[in-house]
C-alpha positions as CSV (number, residue, x, y, z in Angstrom):
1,X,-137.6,53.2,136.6
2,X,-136.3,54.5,133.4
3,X,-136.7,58.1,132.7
4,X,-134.8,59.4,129.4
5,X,-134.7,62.3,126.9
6,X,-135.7,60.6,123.6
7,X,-133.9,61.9,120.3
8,X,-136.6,61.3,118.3
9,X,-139.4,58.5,117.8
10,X,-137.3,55.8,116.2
11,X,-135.1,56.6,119.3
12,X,-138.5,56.2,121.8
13,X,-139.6,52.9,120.0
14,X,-135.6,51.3,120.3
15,X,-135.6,52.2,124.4
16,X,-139.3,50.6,124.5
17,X,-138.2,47.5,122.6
18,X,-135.0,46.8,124.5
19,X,-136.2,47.5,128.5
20,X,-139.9,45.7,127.6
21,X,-138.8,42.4,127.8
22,X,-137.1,43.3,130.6
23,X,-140.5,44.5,132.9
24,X,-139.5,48.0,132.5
25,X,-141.8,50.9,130.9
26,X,-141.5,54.1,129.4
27,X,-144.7,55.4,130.1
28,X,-143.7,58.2,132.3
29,X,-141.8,59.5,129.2
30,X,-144.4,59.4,127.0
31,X,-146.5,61.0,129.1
32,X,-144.7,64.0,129.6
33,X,-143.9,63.9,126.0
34,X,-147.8,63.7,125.1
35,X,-148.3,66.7,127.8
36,X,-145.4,69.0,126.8
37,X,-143.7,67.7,123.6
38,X,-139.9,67.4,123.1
39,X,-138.3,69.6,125.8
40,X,-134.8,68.6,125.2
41,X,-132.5,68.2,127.7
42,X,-135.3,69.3,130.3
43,X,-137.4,66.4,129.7
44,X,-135.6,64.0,131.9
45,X,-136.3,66.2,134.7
46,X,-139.6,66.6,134.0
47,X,-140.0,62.3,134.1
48,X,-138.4,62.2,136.9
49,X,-140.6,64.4,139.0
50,X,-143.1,62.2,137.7
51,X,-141.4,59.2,139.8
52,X,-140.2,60.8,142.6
53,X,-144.5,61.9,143.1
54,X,-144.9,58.1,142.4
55,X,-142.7,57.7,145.4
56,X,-140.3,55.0,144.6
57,X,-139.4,52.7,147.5
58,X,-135.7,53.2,149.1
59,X,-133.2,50.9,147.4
60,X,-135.2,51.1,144.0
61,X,-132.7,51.5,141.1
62,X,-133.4,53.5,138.2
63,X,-131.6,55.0,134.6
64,X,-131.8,57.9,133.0
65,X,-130.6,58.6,129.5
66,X,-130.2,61.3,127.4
67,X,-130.0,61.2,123.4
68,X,-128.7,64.6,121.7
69,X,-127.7,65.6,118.4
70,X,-125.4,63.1,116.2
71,X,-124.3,60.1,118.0
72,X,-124.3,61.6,121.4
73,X,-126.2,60.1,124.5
74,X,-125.6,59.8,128.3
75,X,-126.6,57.9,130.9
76,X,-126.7,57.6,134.9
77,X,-127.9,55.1,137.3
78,X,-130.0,56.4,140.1
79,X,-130.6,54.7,143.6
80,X,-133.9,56.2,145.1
């Protein structure tokens, strides 16, 4: 799973490009982006209640990220 607060939509299109040829999808992100717009920081919570109702098996790995003003941007891995 990859759940992450996108800067902007050049940032969106870079995440989609690099995790897609790796099986991986943001379309939990854009969802809640399509439903709410740019949150901010908030938005990565809002994608991950989106997976947790999805309920992801035990063991299953996900990332978060989170893009902000200027060059900043964080990250975390999560185990379900």
């Amino acid at each position: 799973h990859l759940i992450f607060h996108p800067g902007g939509k050049k940032i969106i299109q870079t995440v989609e490009d690099l995790f897609g040829g790796m099986g991986k999808n943001i379309d939990d992100t854009k969802e809640v982006l399509r439903l709410y717009g740019n949150m901010s920081s908030a938005t990565v919570l809002y994608v991950l209640e989106r997976i947790m109702d999805s309920q992801p098996k035990p063991g299953e790995k996900g990332l978060m990220l989170s893009f902000g003003p200027g060059f900043s941007a964080q990250r975390i891995l999560l185990e379900f």
